[in-house]
C-alpha positions as CSV (number, residue, x, y, z in Angstrom):
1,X,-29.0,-130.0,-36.8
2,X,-25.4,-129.6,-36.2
3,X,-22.6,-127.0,-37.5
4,X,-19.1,-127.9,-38.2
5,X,-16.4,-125.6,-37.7
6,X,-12.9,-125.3,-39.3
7,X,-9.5,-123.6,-40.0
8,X,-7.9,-125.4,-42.6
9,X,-5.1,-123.6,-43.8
10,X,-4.2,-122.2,-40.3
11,X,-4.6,-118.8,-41.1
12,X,-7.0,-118.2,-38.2
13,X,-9.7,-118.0,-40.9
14,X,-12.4,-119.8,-39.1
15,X,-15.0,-120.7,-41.3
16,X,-18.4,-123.1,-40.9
17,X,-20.9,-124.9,-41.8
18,X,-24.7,-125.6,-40.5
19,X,-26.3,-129.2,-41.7
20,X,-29.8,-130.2,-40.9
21,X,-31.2,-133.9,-41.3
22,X,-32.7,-134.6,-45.0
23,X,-34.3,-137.3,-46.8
24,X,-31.1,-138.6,-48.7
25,X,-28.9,-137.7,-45.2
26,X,-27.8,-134.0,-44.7
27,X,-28.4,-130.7,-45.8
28,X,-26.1,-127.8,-46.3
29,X,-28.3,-124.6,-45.3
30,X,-25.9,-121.8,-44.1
31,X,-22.0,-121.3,-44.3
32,X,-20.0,-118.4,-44.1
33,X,-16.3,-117.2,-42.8
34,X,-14.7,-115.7,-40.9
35,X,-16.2,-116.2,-37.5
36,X,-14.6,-117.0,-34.2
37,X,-14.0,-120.7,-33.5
38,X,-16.8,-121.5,-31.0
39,X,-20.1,-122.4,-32.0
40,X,-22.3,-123.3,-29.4
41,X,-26.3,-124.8,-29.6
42,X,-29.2,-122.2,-27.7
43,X,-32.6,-122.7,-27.6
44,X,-33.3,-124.6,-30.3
45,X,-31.2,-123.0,-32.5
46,X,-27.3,-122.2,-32.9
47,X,-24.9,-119.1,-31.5
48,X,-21.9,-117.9,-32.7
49,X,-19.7,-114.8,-33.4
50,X,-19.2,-113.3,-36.8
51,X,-15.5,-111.7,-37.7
52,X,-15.2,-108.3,-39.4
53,X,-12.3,-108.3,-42.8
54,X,-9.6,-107.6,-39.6
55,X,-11.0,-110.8,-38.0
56,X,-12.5,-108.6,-34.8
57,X,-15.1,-110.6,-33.7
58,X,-18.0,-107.6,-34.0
59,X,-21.3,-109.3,-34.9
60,X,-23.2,-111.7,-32.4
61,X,-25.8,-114.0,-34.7
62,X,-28.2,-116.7,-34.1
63,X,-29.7,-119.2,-36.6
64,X,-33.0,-121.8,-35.9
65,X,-34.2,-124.4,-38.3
66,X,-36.6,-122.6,-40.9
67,X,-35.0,-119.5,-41.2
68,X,-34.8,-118.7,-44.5
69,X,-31.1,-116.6,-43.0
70,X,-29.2,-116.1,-39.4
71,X,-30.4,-113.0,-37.1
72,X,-28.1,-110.8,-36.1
73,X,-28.8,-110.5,-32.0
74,X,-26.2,-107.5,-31.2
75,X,-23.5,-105.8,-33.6
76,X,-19.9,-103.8,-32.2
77,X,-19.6,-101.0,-34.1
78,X,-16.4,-100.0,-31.9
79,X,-13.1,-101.2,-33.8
80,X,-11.6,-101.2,-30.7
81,X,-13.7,-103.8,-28.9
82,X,-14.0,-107.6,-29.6
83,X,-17.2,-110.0,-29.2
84,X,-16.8,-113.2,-26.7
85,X,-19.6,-116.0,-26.2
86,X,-18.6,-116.7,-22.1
87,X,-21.8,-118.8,-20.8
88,X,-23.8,-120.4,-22.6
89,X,-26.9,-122.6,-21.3
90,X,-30.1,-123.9,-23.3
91,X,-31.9,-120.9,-22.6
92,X,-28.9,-117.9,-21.7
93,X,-26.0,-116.8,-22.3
94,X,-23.5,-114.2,-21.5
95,X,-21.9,-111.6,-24.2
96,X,-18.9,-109.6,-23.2
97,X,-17.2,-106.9,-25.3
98,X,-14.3,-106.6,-24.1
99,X,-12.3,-102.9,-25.1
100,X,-9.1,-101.2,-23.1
101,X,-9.4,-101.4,-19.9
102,X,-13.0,-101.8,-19.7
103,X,-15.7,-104.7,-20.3
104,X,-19.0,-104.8,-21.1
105,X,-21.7,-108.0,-20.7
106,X,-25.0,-108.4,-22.1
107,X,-27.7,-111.6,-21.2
108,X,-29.0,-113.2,-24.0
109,X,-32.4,-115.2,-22.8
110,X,-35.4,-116.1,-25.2
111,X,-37.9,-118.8,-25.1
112,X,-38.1,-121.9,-28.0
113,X,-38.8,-120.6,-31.0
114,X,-38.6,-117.2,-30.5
115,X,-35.6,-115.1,-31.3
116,X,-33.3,-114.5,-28.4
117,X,-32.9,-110.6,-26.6
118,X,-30.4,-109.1,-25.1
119,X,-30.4,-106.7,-22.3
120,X,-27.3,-105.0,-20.9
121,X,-26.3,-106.4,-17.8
122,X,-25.3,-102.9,-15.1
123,X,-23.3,-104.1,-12.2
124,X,-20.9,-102.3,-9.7
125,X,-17.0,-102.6,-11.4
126,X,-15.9,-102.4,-15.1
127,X,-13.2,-105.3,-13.7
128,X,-15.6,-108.8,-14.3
129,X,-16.2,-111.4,-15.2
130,X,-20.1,-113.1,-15.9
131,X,-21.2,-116.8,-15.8
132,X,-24.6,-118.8,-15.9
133,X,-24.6,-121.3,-12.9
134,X,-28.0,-123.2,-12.3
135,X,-29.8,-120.5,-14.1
136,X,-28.3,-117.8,-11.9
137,X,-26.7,-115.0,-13.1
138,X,-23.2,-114.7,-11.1
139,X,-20.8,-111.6,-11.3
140,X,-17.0,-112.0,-10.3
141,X,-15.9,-108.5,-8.5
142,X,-12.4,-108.9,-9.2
143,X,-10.7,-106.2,-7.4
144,X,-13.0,-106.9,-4.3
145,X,-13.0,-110.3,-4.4
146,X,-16.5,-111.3,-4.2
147,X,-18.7,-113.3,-6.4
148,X,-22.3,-111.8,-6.4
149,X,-25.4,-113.3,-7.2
150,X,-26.7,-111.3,-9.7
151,X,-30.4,-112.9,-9.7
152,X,-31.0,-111.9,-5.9
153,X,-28.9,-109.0,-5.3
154,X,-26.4,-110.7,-2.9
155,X,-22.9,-111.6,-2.5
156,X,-22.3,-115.7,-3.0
157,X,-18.8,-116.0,-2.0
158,X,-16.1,-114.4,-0.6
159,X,-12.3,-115.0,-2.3
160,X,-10.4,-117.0,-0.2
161,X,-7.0,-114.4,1.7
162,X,-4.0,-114.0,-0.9
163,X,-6.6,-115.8,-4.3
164,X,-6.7,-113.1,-6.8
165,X,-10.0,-114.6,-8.6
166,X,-9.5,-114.1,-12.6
167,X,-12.8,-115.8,-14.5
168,X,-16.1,-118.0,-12.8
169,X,-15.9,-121.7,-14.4
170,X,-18.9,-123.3,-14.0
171,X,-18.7,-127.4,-14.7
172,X,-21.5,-129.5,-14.2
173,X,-23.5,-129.3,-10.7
174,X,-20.4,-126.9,-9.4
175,X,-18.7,-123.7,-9.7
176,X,-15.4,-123.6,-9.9
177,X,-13.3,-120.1,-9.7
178,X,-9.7,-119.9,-11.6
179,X,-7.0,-117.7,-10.3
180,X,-3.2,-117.1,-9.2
181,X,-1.9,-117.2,-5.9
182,X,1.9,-117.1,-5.1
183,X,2.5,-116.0,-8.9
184,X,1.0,-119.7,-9.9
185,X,-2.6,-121.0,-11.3
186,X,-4.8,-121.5,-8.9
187,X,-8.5,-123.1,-8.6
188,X,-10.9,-123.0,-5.9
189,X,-14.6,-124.5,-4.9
190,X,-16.3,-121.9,-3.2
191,X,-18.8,-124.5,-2.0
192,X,-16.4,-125.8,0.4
193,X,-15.1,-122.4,1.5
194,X,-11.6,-121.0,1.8
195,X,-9.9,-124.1,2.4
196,X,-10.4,-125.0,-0.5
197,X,-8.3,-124.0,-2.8
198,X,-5.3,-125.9,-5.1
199,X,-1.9,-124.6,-6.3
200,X,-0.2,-126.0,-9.8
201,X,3.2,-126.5,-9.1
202,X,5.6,-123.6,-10.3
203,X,5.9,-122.3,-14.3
204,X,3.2,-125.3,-14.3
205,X,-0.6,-125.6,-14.9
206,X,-4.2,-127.7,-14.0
207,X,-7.4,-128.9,-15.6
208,X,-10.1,-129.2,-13.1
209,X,-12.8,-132.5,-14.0
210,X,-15.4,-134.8,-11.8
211,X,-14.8,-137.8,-11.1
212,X,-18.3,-139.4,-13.0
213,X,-18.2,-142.4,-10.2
214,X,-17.7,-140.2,-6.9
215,X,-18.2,-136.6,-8.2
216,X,-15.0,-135.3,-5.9
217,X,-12.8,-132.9,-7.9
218,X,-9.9,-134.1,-10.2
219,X,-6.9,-132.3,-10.8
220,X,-4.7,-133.0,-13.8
221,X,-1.6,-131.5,-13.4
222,X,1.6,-130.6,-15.3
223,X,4.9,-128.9,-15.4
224,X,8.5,-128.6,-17.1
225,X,9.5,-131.8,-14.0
226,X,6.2,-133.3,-13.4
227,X,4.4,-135.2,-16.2
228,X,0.5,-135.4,-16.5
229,X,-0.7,-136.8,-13.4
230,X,-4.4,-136.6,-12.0
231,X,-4.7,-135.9,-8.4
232,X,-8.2,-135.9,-6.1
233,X,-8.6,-132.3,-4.6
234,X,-8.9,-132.6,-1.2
235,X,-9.8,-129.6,1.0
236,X,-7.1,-128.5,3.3
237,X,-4.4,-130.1,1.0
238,X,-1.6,-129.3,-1.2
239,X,-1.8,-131.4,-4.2
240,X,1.0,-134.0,-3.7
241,X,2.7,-134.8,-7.3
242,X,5.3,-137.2,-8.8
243,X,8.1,-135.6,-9.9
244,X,10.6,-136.3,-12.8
245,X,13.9,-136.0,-10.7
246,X,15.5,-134.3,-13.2
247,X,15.7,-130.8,-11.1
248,X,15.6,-129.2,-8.3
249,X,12.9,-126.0,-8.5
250,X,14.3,-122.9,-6.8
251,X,12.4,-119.1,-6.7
252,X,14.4,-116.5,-7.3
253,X,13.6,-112.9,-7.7
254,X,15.4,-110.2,-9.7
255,X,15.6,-106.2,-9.5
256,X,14.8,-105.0,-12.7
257,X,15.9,-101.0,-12.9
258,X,13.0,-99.3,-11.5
259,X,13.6,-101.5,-8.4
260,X,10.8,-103.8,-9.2
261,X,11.6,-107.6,-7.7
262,X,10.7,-110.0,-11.0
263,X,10.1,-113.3,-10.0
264,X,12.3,-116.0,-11.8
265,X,11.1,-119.8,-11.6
266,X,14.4,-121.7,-12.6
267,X,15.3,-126.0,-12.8
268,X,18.7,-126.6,-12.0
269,X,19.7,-130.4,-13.0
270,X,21.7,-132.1,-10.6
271,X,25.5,-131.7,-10.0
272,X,28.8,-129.8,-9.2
273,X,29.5,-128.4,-12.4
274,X,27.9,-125.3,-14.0
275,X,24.8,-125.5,-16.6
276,X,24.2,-124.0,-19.6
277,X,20.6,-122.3,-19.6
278,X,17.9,-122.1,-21.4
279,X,15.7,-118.3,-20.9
280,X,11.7,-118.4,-21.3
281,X,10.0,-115.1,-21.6
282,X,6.5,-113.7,-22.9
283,X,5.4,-110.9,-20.5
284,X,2.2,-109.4,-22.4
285,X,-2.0,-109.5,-22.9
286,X,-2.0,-110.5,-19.1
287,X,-0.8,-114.6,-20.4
288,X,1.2,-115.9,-17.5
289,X,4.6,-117.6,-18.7
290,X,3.9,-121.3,-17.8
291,X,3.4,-124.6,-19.3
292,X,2.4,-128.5,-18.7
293,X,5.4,-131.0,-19.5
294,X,7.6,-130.7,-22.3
295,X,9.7,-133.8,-23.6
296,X,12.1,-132.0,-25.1
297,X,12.5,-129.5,-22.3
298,X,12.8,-133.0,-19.7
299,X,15.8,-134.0,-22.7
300,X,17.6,-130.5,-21.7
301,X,17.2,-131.2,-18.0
302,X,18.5,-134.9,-18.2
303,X,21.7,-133.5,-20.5
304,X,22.2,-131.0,-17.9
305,X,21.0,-128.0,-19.1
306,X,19.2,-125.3,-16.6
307,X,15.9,-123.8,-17.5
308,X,14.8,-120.9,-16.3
309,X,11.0,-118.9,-16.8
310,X,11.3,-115.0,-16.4
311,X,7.8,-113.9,-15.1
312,X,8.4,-110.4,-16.3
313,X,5.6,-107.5,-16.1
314,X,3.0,-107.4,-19.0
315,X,2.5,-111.1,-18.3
316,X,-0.6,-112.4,-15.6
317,X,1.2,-113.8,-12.9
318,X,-0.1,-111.9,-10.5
319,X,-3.5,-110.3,-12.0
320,X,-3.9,-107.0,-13.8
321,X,-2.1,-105.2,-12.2
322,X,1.7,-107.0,-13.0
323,X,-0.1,-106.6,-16.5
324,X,-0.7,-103.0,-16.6
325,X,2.7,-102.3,-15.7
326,X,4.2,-102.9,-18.5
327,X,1.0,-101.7,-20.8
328,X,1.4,-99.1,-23.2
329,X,3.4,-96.1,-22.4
330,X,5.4,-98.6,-19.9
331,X,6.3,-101.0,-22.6
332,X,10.0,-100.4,-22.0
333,X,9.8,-102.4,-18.6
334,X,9.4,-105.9,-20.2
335,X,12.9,-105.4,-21.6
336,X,14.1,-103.8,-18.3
337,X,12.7,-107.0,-16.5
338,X,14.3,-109.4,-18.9
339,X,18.0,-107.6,-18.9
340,X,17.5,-108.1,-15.0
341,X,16.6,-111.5,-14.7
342,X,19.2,-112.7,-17.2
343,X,21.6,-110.7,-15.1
344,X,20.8,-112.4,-12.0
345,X,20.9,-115.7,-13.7
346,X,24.3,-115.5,-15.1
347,X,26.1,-114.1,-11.5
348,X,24.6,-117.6,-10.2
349,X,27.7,-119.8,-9.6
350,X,25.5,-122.9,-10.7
351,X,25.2,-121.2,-14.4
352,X,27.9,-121.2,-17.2
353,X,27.4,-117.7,-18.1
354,X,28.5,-117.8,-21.5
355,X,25.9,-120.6,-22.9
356,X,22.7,-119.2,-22.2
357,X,20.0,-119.3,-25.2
358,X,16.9,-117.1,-24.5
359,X,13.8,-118.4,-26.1
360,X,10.3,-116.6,-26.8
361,X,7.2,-116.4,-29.3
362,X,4.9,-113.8,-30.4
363,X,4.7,-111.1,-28.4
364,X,7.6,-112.2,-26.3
365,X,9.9,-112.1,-29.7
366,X,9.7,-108.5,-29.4
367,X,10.8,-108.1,-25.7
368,X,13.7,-111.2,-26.2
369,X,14.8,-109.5,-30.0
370,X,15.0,-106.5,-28.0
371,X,17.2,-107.2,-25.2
372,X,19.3,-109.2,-27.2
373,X,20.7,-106.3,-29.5
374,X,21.2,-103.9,-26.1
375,X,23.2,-106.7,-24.6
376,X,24.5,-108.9,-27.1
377,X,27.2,-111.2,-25.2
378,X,24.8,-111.7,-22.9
379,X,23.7,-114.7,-25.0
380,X,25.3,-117.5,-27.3
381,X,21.7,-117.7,-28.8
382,X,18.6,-116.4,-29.5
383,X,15.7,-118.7,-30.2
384,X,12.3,-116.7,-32.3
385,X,9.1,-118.4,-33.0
386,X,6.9,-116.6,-34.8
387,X,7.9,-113.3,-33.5
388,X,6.2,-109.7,-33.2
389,X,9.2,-108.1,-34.4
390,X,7.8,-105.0,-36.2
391,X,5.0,-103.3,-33.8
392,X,5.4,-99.8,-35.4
393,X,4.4,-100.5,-38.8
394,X,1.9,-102.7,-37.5
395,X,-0.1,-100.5,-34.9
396,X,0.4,-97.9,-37.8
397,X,-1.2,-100.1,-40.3
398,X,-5.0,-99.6,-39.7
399,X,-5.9,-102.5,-42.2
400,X,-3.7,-104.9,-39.9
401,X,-5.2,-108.0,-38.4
402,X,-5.6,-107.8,-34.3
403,X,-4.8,-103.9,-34.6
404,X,-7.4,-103.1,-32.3
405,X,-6.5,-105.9,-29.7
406,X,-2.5,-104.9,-30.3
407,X,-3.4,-101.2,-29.7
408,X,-4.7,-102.0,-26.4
409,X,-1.7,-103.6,-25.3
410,X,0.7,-101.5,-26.9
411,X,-0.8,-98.5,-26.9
412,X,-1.8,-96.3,-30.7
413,X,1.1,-94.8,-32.4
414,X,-1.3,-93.1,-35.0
415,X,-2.8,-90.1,-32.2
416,X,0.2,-90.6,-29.5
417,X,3.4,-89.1,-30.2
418,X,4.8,-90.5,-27.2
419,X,3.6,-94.1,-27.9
420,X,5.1,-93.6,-31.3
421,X,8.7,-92.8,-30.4
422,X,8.6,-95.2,-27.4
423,X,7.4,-98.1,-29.7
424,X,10.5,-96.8,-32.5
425,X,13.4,-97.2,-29.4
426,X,12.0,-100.7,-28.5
427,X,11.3,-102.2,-32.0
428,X,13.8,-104.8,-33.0
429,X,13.0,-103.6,-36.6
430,X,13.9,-100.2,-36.1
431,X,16.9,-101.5,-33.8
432,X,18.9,-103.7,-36.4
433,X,17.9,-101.9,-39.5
434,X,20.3,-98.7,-38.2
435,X,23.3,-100.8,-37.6
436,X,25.9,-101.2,-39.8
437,X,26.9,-104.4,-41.5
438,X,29.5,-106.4,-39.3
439,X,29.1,-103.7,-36.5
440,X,27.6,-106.2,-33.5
441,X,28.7,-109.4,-31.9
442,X,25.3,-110.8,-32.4
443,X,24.8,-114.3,-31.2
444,X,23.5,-117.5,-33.2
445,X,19.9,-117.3,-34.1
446,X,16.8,-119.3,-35.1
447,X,14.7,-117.5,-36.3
448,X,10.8,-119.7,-37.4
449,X,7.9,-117.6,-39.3
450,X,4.9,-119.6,-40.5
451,X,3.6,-119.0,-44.4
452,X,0.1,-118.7,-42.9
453,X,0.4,-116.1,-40.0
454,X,-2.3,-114.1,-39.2
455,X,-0.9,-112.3,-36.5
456,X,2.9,-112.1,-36.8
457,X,4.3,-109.8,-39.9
458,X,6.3,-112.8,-41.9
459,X,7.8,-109.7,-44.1
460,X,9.4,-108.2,-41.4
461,X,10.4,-111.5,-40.0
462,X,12.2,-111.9,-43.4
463,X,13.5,-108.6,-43.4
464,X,15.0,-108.5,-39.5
465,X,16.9,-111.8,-40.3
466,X,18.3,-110.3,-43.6
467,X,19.0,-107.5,-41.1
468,X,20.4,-109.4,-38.5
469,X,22.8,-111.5,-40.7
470,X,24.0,-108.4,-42.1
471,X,24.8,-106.4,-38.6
472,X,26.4,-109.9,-37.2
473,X,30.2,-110.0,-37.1
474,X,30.3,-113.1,-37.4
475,X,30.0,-114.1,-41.1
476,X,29.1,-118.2,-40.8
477,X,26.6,-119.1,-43.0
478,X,25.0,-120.9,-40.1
479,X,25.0,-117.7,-37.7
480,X,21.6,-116.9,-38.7
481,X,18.8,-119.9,-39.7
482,X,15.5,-118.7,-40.8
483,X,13.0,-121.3,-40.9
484,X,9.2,-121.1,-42.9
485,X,7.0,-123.7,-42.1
486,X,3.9,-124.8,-43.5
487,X,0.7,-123.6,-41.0
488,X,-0.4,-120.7,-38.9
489,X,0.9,-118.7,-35.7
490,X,-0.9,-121.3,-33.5
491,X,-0.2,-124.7,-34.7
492,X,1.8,-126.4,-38.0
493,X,0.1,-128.3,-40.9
494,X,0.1,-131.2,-38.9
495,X,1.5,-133.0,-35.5
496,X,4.3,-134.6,-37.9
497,X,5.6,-131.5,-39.4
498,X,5.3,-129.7,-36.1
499,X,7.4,-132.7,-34.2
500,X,10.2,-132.5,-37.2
501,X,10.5,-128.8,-36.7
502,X,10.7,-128.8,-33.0
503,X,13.1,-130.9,-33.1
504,X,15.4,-129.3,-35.8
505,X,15.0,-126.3,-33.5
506,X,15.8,-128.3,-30.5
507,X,19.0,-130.2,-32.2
508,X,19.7,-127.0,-32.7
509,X,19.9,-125.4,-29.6
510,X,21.9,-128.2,-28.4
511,X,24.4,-127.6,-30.1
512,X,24.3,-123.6,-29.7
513,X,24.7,-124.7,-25.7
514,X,27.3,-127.4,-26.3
515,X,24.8,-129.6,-23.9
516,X,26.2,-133.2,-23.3
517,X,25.3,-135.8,-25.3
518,X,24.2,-138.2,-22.4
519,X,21.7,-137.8,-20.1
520,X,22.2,-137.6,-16.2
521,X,20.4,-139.6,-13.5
522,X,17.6,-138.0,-11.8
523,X,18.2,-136.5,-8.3
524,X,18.5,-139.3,-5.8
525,X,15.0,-141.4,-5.0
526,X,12.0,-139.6,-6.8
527,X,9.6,-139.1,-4.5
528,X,6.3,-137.6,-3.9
529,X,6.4,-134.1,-3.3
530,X,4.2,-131.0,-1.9
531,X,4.3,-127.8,-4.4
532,X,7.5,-125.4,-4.2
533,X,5.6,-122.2,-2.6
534,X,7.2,-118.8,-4.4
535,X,6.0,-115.5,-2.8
536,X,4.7,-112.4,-4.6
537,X,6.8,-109.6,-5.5
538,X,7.8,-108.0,-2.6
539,X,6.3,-110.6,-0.1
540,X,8.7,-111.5,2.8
């Protein structure tokens, strides 16, 4: 028995498959789509989580050799709440439903051969998060900090001082507990206490593994000027990395207008002169802004271009709370934050103010689109993949794919008047489509939509670019380049196609920046180095 899983056109239309051994090879006995993209074996049978028309995932259902059909083991009647497999063991597992601001977990046990139950699991906060760990039920008290063991009614671990614990990660004989500390990802291994506990460097990340040979933790870590490297975890340690020598990283912090310090990770190249820059932002769903290493964001650095990642509010750099900030009603602060850090960037004396590109995706489209037409020569480019560029005919739409999940984050503009006319001041849509044709110094734009979205609106993509082009003063037929590629909102047809487009895109903003053509020399002798520590918000 075995199920295969698949998305082939890149829609996010997850479909599969459930084979069982027969005389001539294998047997087709159950398929169906959508469903989410996990499929996991239980018992002696197979879990997984069915999708609703809007993709929600809303139906938990299990399927054992001989059923004539698959059982449905729970069903989510509330549109606003989404379905998520998070432990899964031969015997149990753990169902969360996860809704605004709250989340709800169920335990799904059952002997072979029997058809599984699920009980609702009551514990003390509406902030955690549930894992299976040797057949122990453990509960992660976020906002206190403690992991409890569920099973006998007693607290497992204490979080080690400044960890903000985020989800339980259990692999193999250990538990492991995933975090941020200083703004950054963070793991720790509560079995050898509070010492124990590893930083990724900044804007960078980790992958925890056992070594199979010594079972000591592995680290394998990454970031915009350190390439994949595994390092052992020892306790007590910062994890010592190889570095590219391409930058120096410095931590900078910037007011945004409602005296809020936003942290600003930034990679100055080497040398005298000023840099041209390149601007990250996301800021939203609680997805901190950082990333392993990027060849052609080492190619800026060697040419001499700066990079700089905006950790604005909405995003999860440090836990719910930085999200919630900018949630809803206080949507407006992500473009606050951004206006301030690009402020503080180009009063640096290292930057060339007048060649800074800001990039962004998704969500983050919306806050860079944004900013960019309240402050247009602020920028010589603007960089959009796959933007969110219309939320209020989206959130209004309730047929639209991820409505419920967007609402959550954005708030409903259907029942909330405020929401509505908040959402219609910060929508890039509703921005450009006022202006008048030739009325803005609009910088160059790249603008990329994928024929396949199923989360980004590739009509109003179309129609802000028309928009754009026709506000711009500037009447180049390059200004403006709007790209459609062949794929989804996560990934491209293939790794070729997705390479080539890249880098157009990055030929592209070379240009915009009028970046050198050859490279520089890294800083000096690369050596090993400890991690750059940047404090929270506020921190002294």
């Amino acid at each position: 028995m075995f199920a295969v899983i698949g998305d082939i056109d890149g829609d996010e239309h997850f479909s599969m498959r459930i084979y069982i051994a027969a005389a001539n090879g294998v047997e087709l006995v159950h398929e169906e789509a959508p469903v989410s993209p996990r499929v996991r074996a239980y018992g002696n049978g197979i879990l997984w989580i069915r999708r609703d028309g809007s993709l929600r995932p809303n139906q938990l259902l299990w399927w054992c050799p001989g059923s004539s059909r698959p059982t449905v083991l729970l069903d989510e009647p509330d549109s606003t709440r989404r379905l998520e497999l998070r432990s899964v063991t031969d015997n149990m597992a753990i169902l969360a439903s996860r809704g605004s601001g709250s989340t709800r977990h169920w335990i799904i046990s059952g002997d072979d051969g029997s058809i599984p139950t699920c009980r609702l699991l009551i514990h003390r906060v509406s902030d955690a998060d549930v894992a299976i760990w040797k057949q122990t039920v453990l509960i992660l008290d976020r906002p206190n900090g403690l992991v409890w063991d569920e099973s006998h009614d007693r607290v497992f671990a204490e979080t080690p001082p400044g960890f903000s614990a985020e989800h339980l990660q259990p692999s193999s004989d250990a538990l492991l507990v995933t975090g941020r500390a200083d703004g950054r990802q963070t793991i720790w291994l509560p079995a050898h206490g509070p010492q124990a506990v590893w930083t990724a460097p900044p804007a960078g990340t980790m992958l925890p593994a056992f070594d199979s040979a010594t079972e000591k933790l592995m680290l394998l870590a990454s970031s915009p000027v350190h390439q994949p490297q595994v390092v052992p975890a020892e306790v007590g340690t910062r994890l010592s990395l190889e570095p590219t020598g391409r930058a120096s990283t410095l931590c900078l912090d910037a007011e945004s207008d409602d005296g809020t310090m936003i942290p600003i990770t930034l990679f100055l190249p080497p040398g005298e002169q000023t840099h041209p820059l390149v601007v990250h932002v996301y800021g939203a769903y609680g997805i901190s802004l950082e990333g392993p290493f990027d060849p052609f964001a080492d190619d800026l650095l060697a040419r001499g271009v700066a990079i700089a990642y905006c950790h604005i509010r909405g995003g999860g750099e440090f836990g719910p709370q930085w999200h919630r900030q900018a949630a809803g009603e206080y949507r407006y602060r992500t473009v606050d934050d951004l206006l301030a850090c690009v402020a503080r960037l180009r009063a640096l004396p290292a930057i060339t103010a007048d060649r800074i590109v800001v990039t962004a995706a998704s969500a983050g489209g919306m806050t860079a689109a944004a900013a960019c037409l309240r402050q247009p020569t602020w920028l010589r480019g603007l960089h959009l993949v796959h933007p969110f560029i219309d939320p209020l005919t989206t959130l209004m739409n309730p047929a639209s794919n991820l409505a419920s999940t967007d609402r959550a984050e954005y708030g409903d503009p259907r029942h909330d008047p405020g929401i509505r006319d908040l959402l219609q001041r910060l929508s890039p849509m509703e921005g450009i489509q006022g202006l008048p044709a030739q009325s803005r110094p609009l910088p160059r734009a790249w603008i990329r939509a994928a024929e396949r979205d199923a989360r980004a609106d590739n009509d109003a993509i179309h129609r802000f670019s028309q928009h754009y082009r026709d506000a711009s003063v500037s009447r180049h037929p390059g200004h403006i380049i709007q790209r459609i590629t062949p794929g989804g909102h996560l990934a491209g047809d293939s790794t070729e196609a997705t390479d080539d487009e890249n880098t157009l895109a990055h030929a592209w903003m070379l240009d915009v920046l009028g970046a050198p053509s050859e490279w520089n020399k890294p800083i000096g002798t690369v050596k090993r180095s400890d991690s750059v520590t940047c404090a929270a918000p506020g921190a002294s």
